[in-house]
N, C-alpha and C positions, 0 to 999 in steps of 0.2 A: 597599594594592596588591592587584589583584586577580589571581589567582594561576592558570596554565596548568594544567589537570591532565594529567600525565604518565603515559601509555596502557601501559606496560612493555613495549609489542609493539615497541621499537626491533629495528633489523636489528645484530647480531653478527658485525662483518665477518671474523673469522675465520672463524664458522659460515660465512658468507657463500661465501667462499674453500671450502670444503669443498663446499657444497652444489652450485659449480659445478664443479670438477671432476668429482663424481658425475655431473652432468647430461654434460659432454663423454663421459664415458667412457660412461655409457649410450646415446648417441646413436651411438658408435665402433662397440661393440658393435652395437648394431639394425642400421647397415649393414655388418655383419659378413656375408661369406656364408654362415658357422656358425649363424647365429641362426635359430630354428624359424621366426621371422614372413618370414625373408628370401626364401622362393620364390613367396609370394602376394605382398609387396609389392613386391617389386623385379624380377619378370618381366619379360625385355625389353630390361632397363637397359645399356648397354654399361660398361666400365669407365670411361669419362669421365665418362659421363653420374651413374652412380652416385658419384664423388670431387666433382664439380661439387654436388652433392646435399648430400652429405655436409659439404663446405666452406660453403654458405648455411646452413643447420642452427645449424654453427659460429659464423658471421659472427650470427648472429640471438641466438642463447645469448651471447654474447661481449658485444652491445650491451645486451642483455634486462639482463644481471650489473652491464655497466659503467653502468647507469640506476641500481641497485639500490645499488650502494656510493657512490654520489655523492650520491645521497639521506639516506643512512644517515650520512655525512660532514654532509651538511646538517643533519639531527636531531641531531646530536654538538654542533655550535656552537650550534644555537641550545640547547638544552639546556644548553650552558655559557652563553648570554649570560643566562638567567632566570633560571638557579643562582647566578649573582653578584650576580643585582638582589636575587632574594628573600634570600640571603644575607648582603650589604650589607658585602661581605669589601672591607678599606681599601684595595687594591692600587689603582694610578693608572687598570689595564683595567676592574676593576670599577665606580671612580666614573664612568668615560668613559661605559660600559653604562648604568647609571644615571640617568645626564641624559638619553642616548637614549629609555630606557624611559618618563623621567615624559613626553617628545611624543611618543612613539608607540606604546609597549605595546610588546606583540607583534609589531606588524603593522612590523619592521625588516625594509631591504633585506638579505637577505645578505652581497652580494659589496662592494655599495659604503659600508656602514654598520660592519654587525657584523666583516668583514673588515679593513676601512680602519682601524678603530679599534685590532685586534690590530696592523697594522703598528705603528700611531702609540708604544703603550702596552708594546710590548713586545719586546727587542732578537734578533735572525737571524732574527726571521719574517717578513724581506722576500720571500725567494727563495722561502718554502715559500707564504705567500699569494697570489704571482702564477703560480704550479702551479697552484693551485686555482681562480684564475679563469679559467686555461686550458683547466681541465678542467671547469668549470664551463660554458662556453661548450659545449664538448660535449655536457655534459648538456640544455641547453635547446633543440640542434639533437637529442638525441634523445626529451627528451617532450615535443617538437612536431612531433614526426610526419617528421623527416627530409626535408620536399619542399624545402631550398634545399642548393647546395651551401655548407656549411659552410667557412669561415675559420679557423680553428685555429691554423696556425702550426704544429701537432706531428701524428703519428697517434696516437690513445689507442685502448687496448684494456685488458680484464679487469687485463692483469697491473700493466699503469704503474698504472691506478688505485687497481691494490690496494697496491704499492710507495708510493703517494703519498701513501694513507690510513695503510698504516704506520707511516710517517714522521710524518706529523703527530700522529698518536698517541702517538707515541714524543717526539715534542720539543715538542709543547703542552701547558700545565699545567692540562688540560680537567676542568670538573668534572663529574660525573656528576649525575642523576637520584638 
């Protein structure tokens, strides 16, 4: 079996969670009126215009974040679907994995393969895997450039994702790298 090499640059969704708070709060700050850059860059601006400014900023960090931890979710499974092949651990998800892996390798769908298989193989990850394709759908209207309006069914933002990623972290028995 010929074997994925794993990059160790995976995303740390705690760090992750960290890293974007820092970002909101530095961007609060710059449009701060206290900030030394404030009088050359925001000359002009009325109070609307600068909160409207400030809230795209946000809205833009907030989608940038919520791409980053869905991806990151995405490297987590398939990183547990190849950990099972190449481990060859007796459990009914690992043999499922397995038969997938000898016709496809690598190259499995996520949502309708490697997902559909946790529902089948493993009991309450009904509710937590049709989260994920919910929010997976989000993520494909956002690394494709956002020119349709999207279907969802929910609004997702930085924090449901990061509750979502939580969660499944906390009740999948995910193998690592």
């Amino acid at each position: 079996m010929r074997r994925v090499p794993f990059s160790s640059e995976n995303v740390i969704i705690a760090d992750l969670a960290l890293h974007h708070t820092d970002i909101e709060n530095s961007l609060r700050n710059y449009f701060n009126a206290n900030a030394s850059s404030f009088p050359a860059r925001f000359a002009g601006y009325s109070d609307s215009e600068l909160t409207a400014e400030l809230q795209t900023r946000l809205a833009e960090v907030d989608m940038t974040s919520s791409l980053t931890i869905l991806s990151a979710l995405e490297a987590v499974f398939r990183i547990d679907y190849l950990q099972r092949c190449y481990q060859k651990e007796k459990d009914s998800l690992s043999r499922a994995f397995r038969a997938l892996h000898r016709r496809k390798a690598s190259k499995v769908d996520l949502e309708n393969e490697i997902f559909d298989l946790w529902k089948q193989h493993t009991d309450g990850a009904t509710k937590l895997i049709s989260d994920l394709k919910g929010a997976f759908k989000y993520r494909h209207w956002l690394a494709h450039g956002r020119y349709w309006e999207p279907k969802l069914g929910k609004k997702y933002d930085f924090f449901s994702l990061y509750t979502l990623a939580a969660s499944v972290l906390a009740n999948f028995p995910l193998f690592g790298p």
